[in-house]
Every structure is written in C-alpha cells, then in structure tokens.
C-alpha positions, 0 to 999 in steps of 0.5 A: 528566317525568311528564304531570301536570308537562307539564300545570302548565308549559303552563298556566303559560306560556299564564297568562304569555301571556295577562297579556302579551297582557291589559297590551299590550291595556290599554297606551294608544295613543299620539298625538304632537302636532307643533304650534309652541306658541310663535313666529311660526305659533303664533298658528295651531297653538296652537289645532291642539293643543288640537282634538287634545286635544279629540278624544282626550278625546271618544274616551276617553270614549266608550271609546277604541278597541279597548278602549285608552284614548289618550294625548296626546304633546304637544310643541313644535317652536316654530315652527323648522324642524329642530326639527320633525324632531328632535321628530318623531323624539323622538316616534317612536323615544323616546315610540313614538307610535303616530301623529303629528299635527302641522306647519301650514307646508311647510317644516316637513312636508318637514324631518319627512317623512324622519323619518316615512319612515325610522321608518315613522310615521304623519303626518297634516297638516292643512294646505292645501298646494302638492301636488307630493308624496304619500308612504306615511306622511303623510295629506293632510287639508288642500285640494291646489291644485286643492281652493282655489287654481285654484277660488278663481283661476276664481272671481275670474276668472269671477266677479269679473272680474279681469284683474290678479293679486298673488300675495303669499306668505311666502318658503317652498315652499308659497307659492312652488311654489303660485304656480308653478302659479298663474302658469302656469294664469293665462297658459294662461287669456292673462293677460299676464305684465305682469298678473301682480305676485309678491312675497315676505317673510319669516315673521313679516314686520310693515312693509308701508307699502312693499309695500301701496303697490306693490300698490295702484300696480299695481290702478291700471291700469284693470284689476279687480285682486286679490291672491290671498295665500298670506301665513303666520302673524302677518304677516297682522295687520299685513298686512291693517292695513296694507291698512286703512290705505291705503284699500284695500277689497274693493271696489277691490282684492279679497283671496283668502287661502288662510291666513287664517281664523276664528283669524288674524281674532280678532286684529284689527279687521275692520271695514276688512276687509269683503268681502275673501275666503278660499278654504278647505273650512270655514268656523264659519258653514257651516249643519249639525248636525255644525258646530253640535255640533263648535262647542258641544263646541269651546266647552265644552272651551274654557270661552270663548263666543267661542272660533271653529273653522276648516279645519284645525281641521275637517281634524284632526277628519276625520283623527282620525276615518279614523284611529280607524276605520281602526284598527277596521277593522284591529283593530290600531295596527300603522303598515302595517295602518293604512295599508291599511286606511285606503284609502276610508274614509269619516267625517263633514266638518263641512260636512254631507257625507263625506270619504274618503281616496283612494288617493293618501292626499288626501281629497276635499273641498268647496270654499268661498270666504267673504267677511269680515264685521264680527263675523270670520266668513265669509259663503260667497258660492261653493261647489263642487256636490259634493265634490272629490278632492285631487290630489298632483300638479299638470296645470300643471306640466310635471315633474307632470302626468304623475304619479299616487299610487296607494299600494294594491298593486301599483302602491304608488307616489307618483309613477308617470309613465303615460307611462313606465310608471315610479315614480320611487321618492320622495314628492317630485319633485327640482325640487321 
C-alpha cells in the first residue's frame, strides 16, 4: 500500500474519531429523579421533583457543565418501597443516568441502596436520617442525628427544661433506629425509663384522638414534657389537628419535629400550632442573600407567590452543586471519578455559609431549631455557632461507636472498627 494510501486512511479514522468523540461530548448528562409523586410522602417529594427540575434548568441556561446540557429523567416510585429499587434500576441500567437524585423515607434509601451498589451509581439524598450507614455511592446531603436529633434533645433539655419525653415515629427504620439512639443519650443524661413514653403508627396513619390523649395523660405528671416526633408524610396534618383539638400548646407540651417543614405547614391551620418547634438545618426565613435568590428563583420557576422552600429543598440544592463541581473538577461524569473527586468540596448553603463533603460522604451543616408562627413559617429561636459535620455512625449505640467512614484511599471503608483494625466490608451494620 503506497504512503499516500497510509495517509488518506489515518486521516480518514482520526475524522471518525473525532465525530465520535464530538457527539459523545454533545450527549446530554443525564439525572434521574427518584421521587413519589403520588401516595402518602408525595405531599413531601413532589416538590424535591420540581427543586431538581429547577436546578437543571438554571444549570442548562448558564451553559450546563463541561459543554453538556443536562437531562432530566423523572419517574415515579409512588410512595412504595420496592418500586423505588425497581425504578432505581430502570434509570441506571435502562435510561443509563449519569446520577440519581431521589427517595425522602429510610425505607425507601436502603431498598435502593443494593441497586446503587451493584450498578455503581451515583445516589444523592437529600433527607435527614438515622445515620448508622454510609456506602461509596450514596451522598448524604440531609442532618445525621447528631446534626438535628441530639442538638434538638440538649436544647429541650437545656433550655426548655423538660424532664419527660414522647418520642412518636412512623413505623419504619429511621424513626425507629433515631429513637434508639435518643433513648439511650436520654438515659446516659438520668432520664428514668418511666420518663420515657415511645409509640409507633403506620404511614399515612389519620385517627389520632386515642394517641393524643395517651400523650396528653402522660405530660400531666407535673414534669415539663415534649414530644420529639419523627412522624413522616401526610399523617402530620391530622396529627398536628388533632394536638389542636385537645387543647394542647407549645406551652404545655412542646413539639420538636424532625419532619415537618415549610411544605407539610402549607396544608393546615397554624394558628393552634404556634410555638411549636422543628429541628432542621434550614428554614425560608433564614436572613441571607443566597436565601432570598433561591426563593425569588423558586417563586418564579414556580409561577406562585406563595410557593414556600425548605431543608431538603436546600439539601438538593447543595448536592446538585458538589455534583456540578465535582464533575468539573474531574473533567469527566464517569461514576468513580466523581466520587473522587467530590471528596472536600465546597459549595454554597442557603444559610450564608458553606458546606463540604467530608470523607465519609456526610456534609457538614448548621443546626436550626424554629419555632411556628401563624403565617407557617419558622421564627429560629436557636442555632449552633458554626457548622456541624455529619456523623455516619452513632457515639451511643454500642455496635456503632466504634466505627468510622472514611472513602478515600487507602482505608476506602464505611465502617471501619478503630478497635479492630477491621472494615466490616458493608454500607450498613447487620443489626441495623
């Protein structure tokens, strides 16, 4: 074959290489959303869809990322536990996402957590949660226990003064392992277990006359009581009703929820709910620019002036961020370099500080307790001095406090015993 033949073939495959290479670079970046858009935690989620759908179009029209547009993926898991797995894997192995976005229940995060897993994806919650996890592809955007649920107890305590405790959850594992850990700080702080009252209901849970009166029954010992409440999803409307319709007020009997914002407030009548309060690491009255530009852009995008923003709202908004500069930072959306390099980066939080994602893919985060006011906003009547970094593995359970996450090499381990010496090789412990 004569030079000039060589020639035209080389510059024949290096021109196929280059169109390759020039439509693989054009391809959008895909994100899956993983939200229930109908059932019981759609009344939560819904609106995690539409902050996604927000900030993928601000991205897009600021240029997207390394010259890619992004494409939304949405689908809907309906509030059903193995569907979120089933669609979890549709999005990964079917439309190839390039990351997910998704869940708002424990439940639902550990029946997609294998999937992420076997399919190496890319996870980002946005949720607070029970900790007692951390795996190489999930980030944890929302509080662990020690970034809402101690703070919010040593406050009550400290503060308040209260000496008897409700702890009322929705019947799953975040309630459950949450009030776990609460029940043993409270009796390592001599809270007798006779001071200590736990009850349980299903999701979606709406007759509460019953339960209300039990509580009511117990803060009447002469002890300042509160409830510390890690009730999920639609039942909070009949449950802060009912509260309303026994007569019970802040005053008496404080409530601190760890699930109820801005959002689950626009449903009902705030005037009986005054003074009661929520532990979270954002609330749309925080004093900052950053607040007042993500509102303006949510009620725009929204098209309603009364349209409200709240902490997962402002999680999502974090971990969309660490993922776009994460991907800059790699120059690629390949799921390992990601995950690489998004170790210590640091993006903006809506409450005039940064966050930054920590080696054991927890972030660090203020810590806000508001109080209700009439119109269904939160007025903060505490907060932390500076920032807190999340802790995947609790000091007061005994199979927990000694473990560490750690995912940069060469521990790259999620639960690593510094007694032992030993990763224990899973995202989760087996009792948990």
């Amino acid at each position: 074959m004569s030079i000039k033949k060589h020639v035209k073939l080389g510059l024949s495959a290096l021109a196929l290489s280059i169109s390759f290479n020039s439509v693989a670079a054009e391809d959008p970046i895909k994100v899956g959303i993983l939200h229930s858009l109908s059932g019981t935690m759609a009344i939560s989620e819904s609106t995690l869809k539409d902050t996604m759908l927000m900030l993928i179009e601000k991205q897009n029209e600021a240029g997207g990322v390394l010259g890619r547009q992004l494409e939304p993926v949405v689908v809907d898991p309906a509030s059903n536990w193995p569907l979120f797995a089933e669609k979890a894997r549709e999005l990964l192995a079917k439309e190839e996402v390039d990351v997910i976005f998704g869940n708002w229940t424990s439940v639902s995060r550990k029946s997609v957590l294998p999937v992420v897993e076997e399919l190496n994806g890319l996870l980002f919650y946005p949720v607070q949660y029970e900790g007692e996890e951390s795996s190489e592809n999930v980030f944890y955007t929302g509080a662990a226990p020690n970034q809402q649920a101690i703070p919010a107890v040593d406050y009550l305590m400290n503060d308040i003064g209260v000496e008897r405790w409700v702890l009322a959850g929705t019947d799953y594992v975040y309630p459950r392992t949450t009030n776990k850990i609460l029940e043993t700080y409270l009796k390592d702080k001599g809270v007798a277990a006779d001071d200590i009252m736990i009850n349980y209901t299903p999701f979606g849970h709406s007759n509460w006359q019953s339960i209300v009166s039990d509580i009511k029954k117990f803060g009447s010992a002469g002890k300042k009581t509160a409830v510390v409440s890690t009730i999920n999803g639609d039942a909070n409307v009949p449950f802060y009703r009912e509260l309303g319709n026994q007569g019970i007020d802040a005053a008496d009997i404080p409530v601190v929820a760890f699930s109820v914002g801005e959002q689950e407030l626009s449903g009902i009548d705030t005037g009986p709910l005054v003074g009661h309060l929520a532990a979270w690491n954002y609330f749309m009255s925080v004093d900052s620019d950053a607040n007042y530009d993500f509102i303006d852009a949510w009620v725009e995008y929204t098209g309603q002036e009364d349209a409200v923003t709240n902490d997962p709202m402002e999680a999502h908004y974090i971990g969309f961020n660490m993922y776009i500069e994460a991907v800059k930072k790699a120059g690629t959306v390949d799921v390992d370099a990601v995950k690489d390099a998004i170790i210590g980066v640091s993006v903006p939080n809506l409450t005039g500080g940064y966050a930054t994602m920590m080696p054991n893919h927890h972030i660090t985060k203020p810590v806000l307790i508001g109080e209700i006011q009439d119109n269904g906003q939160f007025s903060v009547v505490w907060e932390t001095p500076s920032t807190v970094a999340g802790d995947a593995w609790s000091d007061f359970l005994p199979g927990s406090k000694d473990l560490i996450s750690d995912w940069r090499k060469p521990l790259f381990c999620g639960n690593f015993n510094v007694v032992s010496g030993t990763c224990g090789g899973k995202a989760e412990v087996a009792s948990q």
